[in-house]
Residue frames as qw, qx, qy, qz and C-alpha x, y, z in Angstrom:
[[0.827, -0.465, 0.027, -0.315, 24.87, 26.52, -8.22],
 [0.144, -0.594, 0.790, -0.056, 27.34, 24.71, -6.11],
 [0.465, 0.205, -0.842, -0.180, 28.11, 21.32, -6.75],
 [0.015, 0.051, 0.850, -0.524, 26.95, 20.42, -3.09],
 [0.391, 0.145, 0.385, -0.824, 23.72, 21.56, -3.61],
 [0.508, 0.349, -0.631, -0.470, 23.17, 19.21, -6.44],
 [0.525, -0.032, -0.850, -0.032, 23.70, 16.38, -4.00],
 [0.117, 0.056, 0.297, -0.946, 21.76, 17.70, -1.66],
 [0.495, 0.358, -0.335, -0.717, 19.02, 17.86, -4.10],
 [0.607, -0.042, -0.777, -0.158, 19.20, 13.82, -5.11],
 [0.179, 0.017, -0.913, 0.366, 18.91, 13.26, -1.60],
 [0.443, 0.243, 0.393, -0.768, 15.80, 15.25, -0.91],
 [0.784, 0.154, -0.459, -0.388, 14.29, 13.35, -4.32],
 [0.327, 0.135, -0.931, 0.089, 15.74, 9.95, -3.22],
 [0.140, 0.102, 0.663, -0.728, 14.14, 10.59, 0.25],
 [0.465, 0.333, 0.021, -0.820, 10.90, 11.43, -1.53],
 [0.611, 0.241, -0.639, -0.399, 10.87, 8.72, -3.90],
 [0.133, 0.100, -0.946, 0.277, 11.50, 6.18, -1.11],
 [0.305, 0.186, 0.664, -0.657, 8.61, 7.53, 0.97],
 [0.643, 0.186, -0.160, -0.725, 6.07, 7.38, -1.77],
 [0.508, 0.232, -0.828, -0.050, 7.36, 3.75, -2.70],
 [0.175, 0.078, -0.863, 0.468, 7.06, 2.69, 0.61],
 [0.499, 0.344, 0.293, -0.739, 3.38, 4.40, 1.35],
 [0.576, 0.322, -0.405, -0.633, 2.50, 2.96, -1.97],
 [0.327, 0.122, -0.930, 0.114, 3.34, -0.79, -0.45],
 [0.075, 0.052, 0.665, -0.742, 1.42, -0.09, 2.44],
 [0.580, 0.247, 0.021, -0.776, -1.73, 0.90, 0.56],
 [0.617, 0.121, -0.528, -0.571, -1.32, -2.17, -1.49],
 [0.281, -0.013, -0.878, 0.387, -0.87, -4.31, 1.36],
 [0.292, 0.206, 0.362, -0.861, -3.75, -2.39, 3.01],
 [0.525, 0.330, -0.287, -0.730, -5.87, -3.54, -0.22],
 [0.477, 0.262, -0.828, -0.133, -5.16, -6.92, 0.11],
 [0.044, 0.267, 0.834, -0.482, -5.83, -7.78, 3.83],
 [0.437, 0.308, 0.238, -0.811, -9.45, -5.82, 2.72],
 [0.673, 0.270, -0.491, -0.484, -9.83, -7.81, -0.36],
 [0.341, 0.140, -0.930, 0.007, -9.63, -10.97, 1.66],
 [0.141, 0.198, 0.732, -0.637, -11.31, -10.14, 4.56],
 [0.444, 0.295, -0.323, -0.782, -14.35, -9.23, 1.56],
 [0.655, -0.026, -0.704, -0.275, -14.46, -12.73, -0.06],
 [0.069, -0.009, -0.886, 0.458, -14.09, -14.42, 3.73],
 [0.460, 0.208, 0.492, -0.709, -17.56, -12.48, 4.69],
 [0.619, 0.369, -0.396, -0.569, -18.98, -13.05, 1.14],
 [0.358, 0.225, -0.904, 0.055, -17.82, -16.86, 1.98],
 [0.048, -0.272, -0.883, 0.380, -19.80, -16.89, 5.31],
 [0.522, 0.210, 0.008, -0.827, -22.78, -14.93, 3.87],
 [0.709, 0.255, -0.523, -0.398, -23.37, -18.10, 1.09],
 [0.198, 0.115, -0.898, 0.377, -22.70, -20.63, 4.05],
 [0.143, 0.168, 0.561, -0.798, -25.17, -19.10, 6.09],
 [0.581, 0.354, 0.204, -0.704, -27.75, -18.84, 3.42],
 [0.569, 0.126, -0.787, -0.202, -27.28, -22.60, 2.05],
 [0.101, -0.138, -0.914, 0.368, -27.87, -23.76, 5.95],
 [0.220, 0.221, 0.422, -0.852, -31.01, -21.50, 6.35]]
């Protein structure tokens, strides 16, 4: 194999690695705004049924 194709090669991995990394942020970011927005309702559920 030629040497070029070698780098070539890392770049298509790099490229790959990045995007997972980056999709993998998202998801946990994605997990977070849901895990707040969770306790908030869970917050005004026990509000609501302490005034009622």
């Amino acid at each position: 194999m030629d040497e070029r194709n070698f780098l070539y090669m890392f770049y298509g991995f790099a490229a790959a690695w990045f995007l997972l990394a980056a999709y993998l942020l998202t998801l946990v970011s994605r997990e977070s705004k849901l895990r707040k927005e969770v306790d908030n309702l869970k917050r005004m559920l026990e509000e609501r049924e302490n005034k009622g």
